[in-house]
TORKOL-808412 format. One record per residue (C-alpha): residue number from 1; x, y, z. Coordinates in Angstrom, 2 decimals. Layout:
N
+-----+---------+---------+---------+
|   i |       X |       Y |       Z |
+-----+---------+---------+---------+
| NUM |       X |       Y |       Z |
...
+-----+---------+---------+---------+
END
This chain:
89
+-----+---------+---------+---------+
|   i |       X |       Y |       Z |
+-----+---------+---------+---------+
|   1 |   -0.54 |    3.83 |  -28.03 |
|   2 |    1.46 |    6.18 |  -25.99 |
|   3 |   -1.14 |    7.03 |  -23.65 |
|   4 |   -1.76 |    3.60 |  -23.24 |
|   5 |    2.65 |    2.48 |  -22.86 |
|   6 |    2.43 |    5.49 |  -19.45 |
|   7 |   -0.48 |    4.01 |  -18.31 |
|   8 |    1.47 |    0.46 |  -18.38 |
|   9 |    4.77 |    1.90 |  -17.21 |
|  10 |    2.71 |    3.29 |  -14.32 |
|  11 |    0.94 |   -0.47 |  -13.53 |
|  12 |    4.91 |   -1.65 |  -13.55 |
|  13 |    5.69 |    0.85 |  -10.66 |
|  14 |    2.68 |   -0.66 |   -8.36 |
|  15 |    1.61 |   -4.01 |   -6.36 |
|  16 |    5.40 |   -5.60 |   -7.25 |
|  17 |    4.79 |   -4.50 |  -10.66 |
|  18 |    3.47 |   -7.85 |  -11.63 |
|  19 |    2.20 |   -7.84 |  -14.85 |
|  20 |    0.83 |  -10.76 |  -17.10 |
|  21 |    3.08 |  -12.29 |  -19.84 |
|  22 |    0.69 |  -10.88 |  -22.62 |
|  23 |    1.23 |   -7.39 |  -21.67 |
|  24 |    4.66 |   -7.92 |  -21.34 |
|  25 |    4.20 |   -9.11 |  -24.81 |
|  26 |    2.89 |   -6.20 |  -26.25 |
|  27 |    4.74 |   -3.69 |  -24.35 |
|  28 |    8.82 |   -5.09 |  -24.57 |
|  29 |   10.12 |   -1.69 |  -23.70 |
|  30 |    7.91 |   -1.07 |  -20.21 |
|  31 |   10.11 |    1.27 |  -17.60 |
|  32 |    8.18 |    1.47 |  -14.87 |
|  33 |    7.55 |    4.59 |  -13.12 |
|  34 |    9.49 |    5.82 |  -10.10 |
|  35 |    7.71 |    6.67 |   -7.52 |
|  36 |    8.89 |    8.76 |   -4.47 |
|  37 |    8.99 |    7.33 |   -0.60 |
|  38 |    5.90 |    9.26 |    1.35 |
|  39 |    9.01 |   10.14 |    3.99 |
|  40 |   10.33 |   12.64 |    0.78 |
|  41 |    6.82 |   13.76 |    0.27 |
|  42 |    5.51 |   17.42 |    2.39 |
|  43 |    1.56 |   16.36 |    2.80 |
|  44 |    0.11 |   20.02 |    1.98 |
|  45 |   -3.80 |   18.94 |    2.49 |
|  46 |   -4.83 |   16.73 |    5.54 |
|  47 |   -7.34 |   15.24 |    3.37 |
|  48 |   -4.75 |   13.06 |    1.42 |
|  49 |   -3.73 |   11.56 |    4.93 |
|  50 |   -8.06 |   11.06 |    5.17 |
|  51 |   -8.15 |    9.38 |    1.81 |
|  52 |   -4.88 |    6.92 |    2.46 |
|  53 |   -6.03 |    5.76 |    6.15 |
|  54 |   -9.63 |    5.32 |    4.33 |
|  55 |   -7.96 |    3.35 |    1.55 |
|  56 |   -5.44 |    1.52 |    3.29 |
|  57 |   -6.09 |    1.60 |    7.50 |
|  58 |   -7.96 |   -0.56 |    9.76 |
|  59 |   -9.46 |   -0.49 |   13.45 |
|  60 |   -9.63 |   -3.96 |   14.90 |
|  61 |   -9.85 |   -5.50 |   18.53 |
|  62 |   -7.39 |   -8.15 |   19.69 |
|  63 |   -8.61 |  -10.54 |   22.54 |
|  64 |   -5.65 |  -12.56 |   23.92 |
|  65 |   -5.01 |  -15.23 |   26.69 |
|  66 |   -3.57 |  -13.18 |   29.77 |
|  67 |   -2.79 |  -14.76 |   33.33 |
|  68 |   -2.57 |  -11.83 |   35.32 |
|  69 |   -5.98 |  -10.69 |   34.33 |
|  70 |   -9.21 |  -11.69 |   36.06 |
|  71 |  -11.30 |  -13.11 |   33.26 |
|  72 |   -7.63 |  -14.67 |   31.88 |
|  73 |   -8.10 |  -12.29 |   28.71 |
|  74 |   -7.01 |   -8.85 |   27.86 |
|  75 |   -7.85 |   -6.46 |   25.02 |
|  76 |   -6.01 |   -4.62 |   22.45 |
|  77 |   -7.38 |   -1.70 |   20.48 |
|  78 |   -5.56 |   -1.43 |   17.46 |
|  79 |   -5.15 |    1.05 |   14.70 |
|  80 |   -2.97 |    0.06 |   11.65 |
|  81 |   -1.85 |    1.24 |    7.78 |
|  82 |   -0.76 |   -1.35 |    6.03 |
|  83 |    1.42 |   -1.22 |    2.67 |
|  84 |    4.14 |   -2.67 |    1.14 |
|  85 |    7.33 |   -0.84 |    1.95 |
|  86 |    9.26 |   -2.93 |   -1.27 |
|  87 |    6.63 |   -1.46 |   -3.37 |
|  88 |    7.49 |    1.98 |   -3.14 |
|  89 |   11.08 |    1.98 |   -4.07 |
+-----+---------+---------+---------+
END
């Protein structure tokens, strides 16, 4: 069971720590886990920055309406990581 109450307190700390009301049910006492800000965080291996822009990055292309342009479009290459800043307080 205590194996099982981190692995809980951990699920608190993530996604808004939502949880469903049975867990909460069987686990009264969950503290979830604090997690540090990636801006206090000294990335030692390049990889880990591989594995989070795998995990959590995206290339797309934006077409858009633009007047000064010949064909009246223009293009936008784009390269984004997305995640919830609120979760990671």
């Amino acid at each position: 069971m205590e194996g099982l109450a981190k692995i809980v307190n951990i699920k608190a700390s993530m996604n808004f720590g939502t949880l469903s009301e049975i867990v909460l049910s069987l686990f009264p006492s969950i503290e979830p886990v604090k997690r540090p800000k990636i801006t206090d965080v000294d990335i030692k291996d390049p990889n880990w920055v591989i594995g989070f822009v795998e995990g959590e990055g995206m290339f797309f292309v934006n077409i858009y309406k633009r007047k000064d342009s010949v064909l009246g479009e223009g293009v936008k290459l784009v390269f984004k990581i997305t995640q919830t800043s609120a979760a990671c307080g």
